[in-house]
C-alpha positions as CSV (number, residue, x, y, z in Angstrom):
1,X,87.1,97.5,68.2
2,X,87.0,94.8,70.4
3,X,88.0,92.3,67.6
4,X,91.3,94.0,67.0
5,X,92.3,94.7,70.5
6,X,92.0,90.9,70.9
7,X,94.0,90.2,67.7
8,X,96.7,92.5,69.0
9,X,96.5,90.6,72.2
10,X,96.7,87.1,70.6
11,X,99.9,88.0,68.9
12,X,101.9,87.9,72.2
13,X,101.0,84.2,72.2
14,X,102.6,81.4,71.4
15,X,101.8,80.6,67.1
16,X,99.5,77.9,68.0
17,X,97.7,79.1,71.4
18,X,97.3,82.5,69.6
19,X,95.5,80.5,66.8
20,X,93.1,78.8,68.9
21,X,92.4,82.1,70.9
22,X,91.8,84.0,67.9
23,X,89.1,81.3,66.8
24,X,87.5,81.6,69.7
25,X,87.7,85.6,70.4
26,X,85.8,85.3,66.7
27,X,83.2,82.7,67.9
28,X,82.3,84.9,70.7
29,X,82.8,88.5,69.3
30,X,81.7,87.4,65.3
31,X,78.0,88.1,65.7
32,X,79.1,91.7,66.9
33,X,81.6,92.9,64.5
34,X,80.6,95.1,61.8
35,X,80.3,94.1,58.4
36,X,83.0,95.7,56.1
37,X,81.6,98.4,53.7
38,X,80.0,97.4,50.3
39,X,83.0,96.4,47.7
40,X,83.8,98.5,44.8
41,X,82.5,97.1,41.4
42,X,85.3,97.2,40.2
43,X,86.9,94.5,42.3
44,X,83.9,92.1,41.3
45,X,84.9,88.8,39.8
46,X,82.7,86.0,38.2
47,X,83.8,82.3,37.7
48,X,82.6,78.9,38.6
49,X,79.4,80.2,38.2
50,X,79.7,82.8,41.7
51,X,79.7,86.5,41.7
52,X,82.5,87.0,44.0
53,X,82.4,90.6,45.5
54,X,86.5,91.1,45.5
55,X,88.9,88.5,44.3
56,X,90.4,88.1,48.2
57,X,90.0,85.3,49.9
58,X,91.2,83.3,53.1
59,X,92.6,80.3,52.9
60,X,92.3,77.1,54.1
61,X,94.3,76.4,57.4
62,X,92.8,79.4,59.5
63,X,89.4,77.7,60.0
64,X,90.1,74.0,59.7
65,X,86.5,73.2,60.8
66,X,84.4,75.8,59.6
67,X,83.6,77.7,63.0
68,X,83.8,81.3,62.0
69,X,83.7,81.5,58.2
70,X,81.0,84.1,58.5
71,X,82.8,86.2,60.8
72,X,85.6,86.2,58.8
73,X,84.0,87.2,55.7
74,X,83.1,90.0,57.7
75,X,86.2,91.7,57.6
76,X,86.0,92.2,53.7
77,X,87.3,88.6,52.2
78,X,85.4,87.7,48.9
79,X,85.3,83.9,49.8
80,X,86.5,82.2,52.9
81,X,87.8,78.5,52.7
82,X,87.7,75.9,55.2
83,X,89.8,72.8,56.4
84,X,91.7,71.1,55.3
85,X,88.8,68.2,56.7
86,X,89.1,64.7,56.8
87,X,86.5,61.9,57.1
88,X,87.6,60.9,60.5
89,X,88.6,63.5,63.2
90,X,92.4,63.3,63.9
91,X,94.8,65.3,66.1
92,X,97.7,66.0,63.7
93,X,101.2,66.2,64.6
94,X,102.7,66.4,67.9
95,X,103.4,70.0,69.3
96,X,105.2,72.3,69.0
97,X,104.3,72.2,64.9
98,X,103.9,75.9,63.8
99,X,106.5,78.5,64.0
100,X,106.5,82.0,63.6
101,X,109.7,83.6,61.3
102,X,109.1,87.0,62.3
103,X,112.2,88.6,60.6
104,X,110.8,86.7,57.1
105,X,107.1,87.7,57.2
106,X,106.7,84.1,57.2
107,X,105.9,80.6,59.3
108,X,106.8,76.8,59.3
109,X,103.8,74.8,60.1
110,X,103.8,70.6,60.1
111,X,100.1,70.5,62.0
112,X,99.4,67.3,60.2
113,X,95.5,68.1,59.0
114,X,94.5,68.2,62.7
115,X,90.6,68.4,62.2
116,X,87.7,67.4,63.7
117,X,86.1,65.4,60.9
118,X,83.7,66.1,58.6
119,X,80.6,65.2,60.1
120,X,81.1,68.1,63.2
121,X,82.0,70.2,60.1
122,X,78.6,69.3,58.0
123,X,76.3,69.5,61.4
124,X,78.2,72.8,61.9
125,X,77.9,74.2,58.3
126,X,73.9,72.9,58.4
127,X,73.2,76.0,61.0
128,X,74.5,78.3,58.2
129,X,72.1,81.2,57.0
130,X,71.7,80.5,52.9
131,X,72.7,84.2,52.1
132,X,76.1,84.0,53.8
133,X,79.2,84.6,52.6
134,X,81.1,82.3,49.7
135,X,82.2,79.3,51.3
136,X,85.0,76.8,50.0
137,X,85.5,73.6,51.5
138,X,89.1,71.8,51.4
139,X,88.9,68.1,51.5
140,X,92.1,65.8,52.8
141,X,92.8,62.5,53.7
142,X,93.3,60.5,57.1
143,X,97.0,60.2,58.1
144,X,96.3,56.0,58.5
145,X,93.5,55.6,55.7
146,X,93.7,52.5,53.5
147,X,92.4,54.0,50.9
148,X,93.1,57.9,50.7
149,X,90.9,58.5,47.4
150,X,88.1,57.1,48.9
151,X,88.6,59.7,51.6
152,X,88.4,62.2,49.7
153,X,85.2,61.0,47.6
154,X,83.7,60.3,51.0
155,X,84.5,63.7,52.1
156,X,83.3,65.4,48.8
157,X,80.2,63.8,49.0
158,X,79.5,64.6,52.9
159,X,80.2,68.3,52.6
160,X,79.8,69.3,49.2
161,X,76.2,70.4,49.8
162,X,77.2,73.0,52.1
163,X,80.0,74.4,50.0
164,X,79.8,76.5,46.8
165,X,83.3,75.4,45.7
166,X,85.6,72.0,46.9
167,X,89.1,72.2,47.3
168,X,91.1,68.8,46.4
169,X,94.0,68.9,48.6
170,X,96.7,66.6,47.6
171,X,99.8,69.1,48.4
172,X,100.3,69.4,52.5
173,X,103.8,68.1,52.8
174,X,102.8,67.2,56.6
175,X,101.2,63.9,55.5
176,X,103.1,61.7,54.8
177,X,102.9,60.2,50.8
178,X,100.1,62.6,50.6
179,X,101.8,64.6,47.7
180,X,102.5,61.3,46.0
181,X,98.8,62.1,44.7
182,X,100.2,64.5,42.4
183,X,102.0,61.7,40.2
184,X,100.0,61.3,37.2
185,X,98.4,57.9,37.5
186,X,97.4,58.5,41.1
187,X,96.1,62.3,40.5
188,X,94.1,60.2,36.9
189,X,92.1,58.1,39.3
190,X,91.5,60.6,42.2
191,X,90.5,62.9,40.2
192,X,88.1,60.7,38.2
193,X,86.6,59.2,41.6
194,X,85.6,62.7,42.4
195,X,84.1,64.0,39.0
196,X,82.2,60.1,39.1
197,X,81.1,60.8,42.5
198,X,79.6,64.5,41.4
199,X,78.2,63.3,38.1
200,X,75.9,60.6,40.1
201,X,75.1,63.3,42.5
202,X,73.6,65.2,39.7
203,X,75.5,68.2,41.2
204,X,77.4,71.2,39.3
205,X,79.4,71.9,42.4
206,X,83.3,73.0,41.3
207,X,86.0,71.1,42.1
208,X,89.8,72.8,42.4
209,X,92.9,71.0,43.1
210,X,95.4,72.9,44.6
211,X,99.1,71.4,44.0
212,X,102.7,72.0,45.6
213,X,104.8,75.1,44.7
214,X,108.0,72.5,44.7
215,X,106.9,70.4,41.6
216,X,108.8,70.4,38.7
217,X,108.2,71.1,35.0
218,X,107.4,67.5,33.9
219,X,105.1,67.2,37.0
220,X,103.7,70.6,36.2
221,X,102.8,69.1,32.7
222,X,101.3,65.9,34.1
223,X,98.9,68.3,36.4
224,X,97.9,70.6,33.9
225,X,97.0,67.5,31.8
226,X,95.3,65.3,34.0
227,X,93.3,68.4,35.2
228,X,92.4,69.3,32.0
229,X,91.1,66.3,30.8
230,X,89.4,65.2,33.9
231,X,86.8,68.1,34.0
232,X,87.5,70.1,37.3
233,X,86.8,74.1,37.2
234,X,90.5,75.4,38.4
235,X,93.6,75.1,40.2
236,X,95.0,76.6,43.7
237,X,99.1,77.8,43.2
238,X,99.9,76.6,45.4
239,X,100.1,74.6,49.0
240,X,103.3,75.0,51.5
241,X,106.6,75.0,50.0
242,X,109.1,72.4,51.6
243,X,112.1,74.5,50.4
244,X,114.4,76.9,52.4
245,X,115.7,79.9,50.9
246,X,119.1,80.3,51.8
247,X,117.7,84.1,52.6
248,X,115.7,82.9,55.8
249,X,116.6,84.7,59.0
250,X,114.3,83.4,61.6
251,X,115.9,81.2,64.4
252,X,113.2,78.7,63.5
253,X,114.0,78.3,59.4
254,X,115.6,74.7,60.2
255,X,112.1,73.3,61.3
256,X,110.5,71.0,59.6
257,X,106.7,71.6,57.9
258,X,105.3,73.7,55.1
259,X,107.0,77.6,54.7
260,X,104.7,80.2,53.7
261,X,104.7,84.3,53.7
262,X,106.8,86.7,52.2
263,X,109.4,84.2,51.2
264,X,106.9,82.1,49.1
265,X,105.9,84.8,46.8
266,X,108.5,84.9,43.9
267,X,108.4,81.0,43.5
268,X,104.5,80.6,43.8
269,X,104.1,83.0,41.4
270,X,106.4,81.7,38.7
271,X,104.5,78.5,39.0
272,X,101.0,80.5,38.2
273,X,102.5,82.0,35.6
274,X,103.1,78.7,34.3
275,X,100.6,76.8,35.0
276,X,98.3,80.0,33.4
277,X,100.8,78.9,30.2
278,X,99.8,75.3,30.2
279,X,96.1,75.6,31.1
280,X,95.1,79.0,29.0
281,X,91.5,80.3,29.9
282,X,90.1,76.4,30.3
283,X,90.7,76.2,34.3
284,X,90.5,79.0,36.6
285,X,93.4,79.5,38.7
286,X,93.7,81.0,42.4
287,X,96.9,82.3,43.1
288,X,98.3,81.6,46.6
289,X,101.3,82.6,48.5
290,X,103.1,85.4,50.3
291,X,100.4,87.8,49.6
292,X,100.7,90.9,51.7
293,X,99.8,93.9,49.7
294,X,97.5,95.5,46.7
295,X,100.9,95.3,44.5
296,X,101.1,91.6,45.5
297,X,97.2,90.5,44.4
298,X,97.6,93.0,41.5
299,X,101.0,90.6,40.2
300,X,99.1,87.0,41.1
301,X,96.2,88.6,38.9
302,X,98.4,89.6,36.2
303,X,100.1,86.2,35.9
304,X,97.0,84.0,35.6
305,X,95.1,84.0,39.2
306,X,90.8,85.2,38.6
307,X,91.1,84.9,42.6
308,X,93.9,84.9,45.3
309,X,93.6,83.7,49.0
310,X,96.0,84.6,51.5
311,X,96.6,83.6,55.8
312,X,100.0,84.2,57.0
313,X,100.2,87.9,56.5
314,X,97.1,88.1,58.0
315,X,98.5,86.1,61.0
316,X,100.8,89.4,61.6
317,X,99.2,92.3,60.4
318,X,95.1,91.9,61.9
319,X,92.1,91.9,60.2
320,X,92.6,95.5,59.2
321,X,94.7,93.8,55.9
322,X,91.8,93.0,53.6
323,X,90.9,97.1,53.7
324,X,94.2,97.5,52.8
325,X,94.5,95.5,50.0
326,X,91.5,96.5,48.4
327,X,92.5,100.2,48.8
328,X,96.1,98.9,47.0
329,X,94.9,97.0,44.1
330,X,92.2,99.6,43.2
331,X,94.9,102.0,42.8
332,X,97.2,99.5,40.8
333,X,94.1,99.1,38.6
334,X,93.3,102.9,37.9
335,X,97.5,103.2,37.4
336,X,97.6,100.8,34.5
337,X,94.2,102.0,33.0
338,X,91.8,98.8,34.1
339,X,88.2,99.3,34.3
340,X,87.9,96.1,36.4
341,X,90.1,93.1,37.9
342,X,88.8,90.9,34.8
343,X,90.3,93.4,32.6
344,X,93.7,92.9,34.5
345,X,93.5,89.7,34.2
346,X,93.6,89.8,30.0
C-alpha cells in the first residue's frame, strides 16, 4: 500500500520533518486508503453516550489541527483526537523540540502546543461528512494569554459543535504554569467555567480532563475531587511525564519536554489504577501511555481505562499497529474467559 511505503519512508526523517510528511502523505493519499475491516463485537464499548467500535484510539498530538482525523480512523482506531488547539494560532517552541529514543521505544517532545488556532480548525472540521469517524477535540491555552481559563471556555465553545467529546488539557509540561491548573482552586474554577459555558449552550457534549502522570497522591485526591464534584464525564491518564528513568538509553534522554512510550507504561498505569480507586464507576477513564501491544490495552482496561489512546508506538511501528492490537487483546479476552471488553473491565 502506498500509505505504508510512505510511512516506512518518513521514518528515515528527522522526528519532526517525518511528522509533517506523514500529515501530508495522509492528506493526499487518505481518500484512497482502504477502510480497515468491520470490528469484532466484542471489542465494542459504550460511554459518554457513543458506541465506540473498539476501545483504541489516537491521541492528541498526531493531528494538532484536525487535518486527517478521517484518514486516520481508517486504519482501525475507535476514536481519533485532535490538537491540542488554542484560540490563537501559535508556533510553539523553537526547533529542534521532539526527539526520537529509539533504544527506549520512546520520544521527548517540548513542541509548545504549536497549532493553528481554532478557527482554521472549526472551518476545517465544518467540511466533515456527519457519519465520520468519533472525533475528540483537545482544547489548550495560548503560551502569552492573560487569562488561560477563558481560553479554554473560548475554545470549548468554538469547537465543541464539531466534536463528540472535549478534551481539557491542563497537563503539557511544555507551557509554562500550564500544569499549575491542576492545583485545586485553579482546576475548581476552570472546570466550572467550562461546565457554565456547556450548561448555557444547552449542550450535552462530554468534557474529559486529562492530568499529568507526575502528580502526587494529595494532588491525585484534589483531581479526583474537584472532577467529581464539578460534573465532567471522565479522565485521560495521563499527559507527558517530565521524569527520567534512570533506565533510559537514548543519547537524547537529557532533553528537555514531555517522555512518552515504552518507558511511560508502568507509572501511567499505577496512576489509573488509582485514580479508577478514587473515582469508582462515576467518571470514565481513558488510559494513556506506552501502549504498544494487545497485552498492554488488555492491562490499562483491567486497571480502570473503558478506552485507551495511544501515538508514539505508532510513530515506530506504522499504521499496521491498530490490526495488531485488536488481534492481541481479542486473544487476551478469550484467555481470561471475557465475552466483551466491558466485561474486562468489571
Amino acid at each position: 500500500m502506498i500509505v505504508d511505503a510512505g510511512a516506512a519512508l518518513v521514518r528515515t526523517l528527522p522526528p519532526e520533518t517525518a511528522h509533517r510528511a506523514t500529515l501530508g502523505l495522509l492528506q493526499v493519499a487518505g481518500p484512497f486508503v482502504p477502510r480497515a475491516r468491520t470490528d469484532d463485537p466484542r471489542l465494542a464499548v459504550d460511554v459518554l453516550g457513543l458506541h465506540f467500535p473498539n476501545p483504541i484510539g489516537l491521541a492528541a498530538g498526531f493531528d494538532k489541527d484536525g487535518v486527517v482525523p478521517d484518514a486516520m480512523a481508517k486504519f482501525g482506531f475507535g476514536f481519533v483526537e485532535c490538537g491540542t488547539v488554542t484560540p490563537r494560532p501559535q508556533a510553539g517552541n523553537p526547533r529542534p523540540r521532539l526527539f526520537r529514543l529509539r533504544d527506549d521505544r520512546a520520544v521527548i517532545n517540548r513542541m509548545g502546543f504549536n497549532n493553528g488556532g481554532m478557527e482554521a480548525m472549526a472551518r476545517r472540521l465544518e467540511e466533515r461528512k456527519k457519519n465520520a469517524a468519533i472525533l475528540g477535540i483537545n482544547i489548550g491555552a495560548n503560551k502569552d494569554s492573560a487569562d488561560r481559563s477563558a481560553d479554554y471556555r473560548d475554545a470549548f465553545l468554538r469547537l465543541a459543535p464539531y466534536a463528540a467529546y472535549v478534551t481539557v488539557n491542563v497537563s503539557s509540561p511544555n507551557t509554562p504554569g500550564l500544569r499549575g491548573l491542576q492545583n485545586r482552586s485553579e482546576l475548581e474554577h476552570l472546570l466550572g467555567l467550562l461546565t457554565g459555558a456547556r450548561a448555557n449552550m444547552n449542550s450535552r457534549i462530554p468534557l474529559l480532563l486529562k492530568i499529568a502522570p507526575d502528580i502526587d497522591k494529595s494532588a491525585a485526591d484534589d483531581i479526583a475531587a474537584v472532577s467529581l464534584a464539578s460534573g465532567i464525564e471522565g479522565l485521560i491518564v495521563g499527559n507527558t511525564t517530565i521524569a527520567r528513568p534512570a533506565s533510559l538509553r537514548g543519547g537524547q534522554a537529557h532533553q528537555s519536554g514531555g517522555l512518552s512510550g515504552a518507558p511511560l507504561f508502568a507509572p501511567s498505569t499505577a496512576l489509573l489504577r488509582a485514580m479508577r480507586e478514587r473515582v469508582g464507576s462515576r467518571l470514565m477513564l481513558v488510559g494513556v501511555g506506552g501502549i504498544a501491544s494487545g497485552a498492554d490495552v488488555y492491562a490499562k482496561i483491567r486497571a480502570g481505562a473503558s478506552l485507551v489512546q495511544l501515538y508514539t508506538a505508532l510513530a515506530y511501528e506504522g499504521p499496521g499497529l491498530v490490526a495488531r492490537l485488536k488481534r492481541e487483546l481479542l486473544a487476551c479476552l478469550a484467555r481470561d474467559g471475557h465475552s466483551c471488553v466491558a466485561d474486562a473491565a468489571k
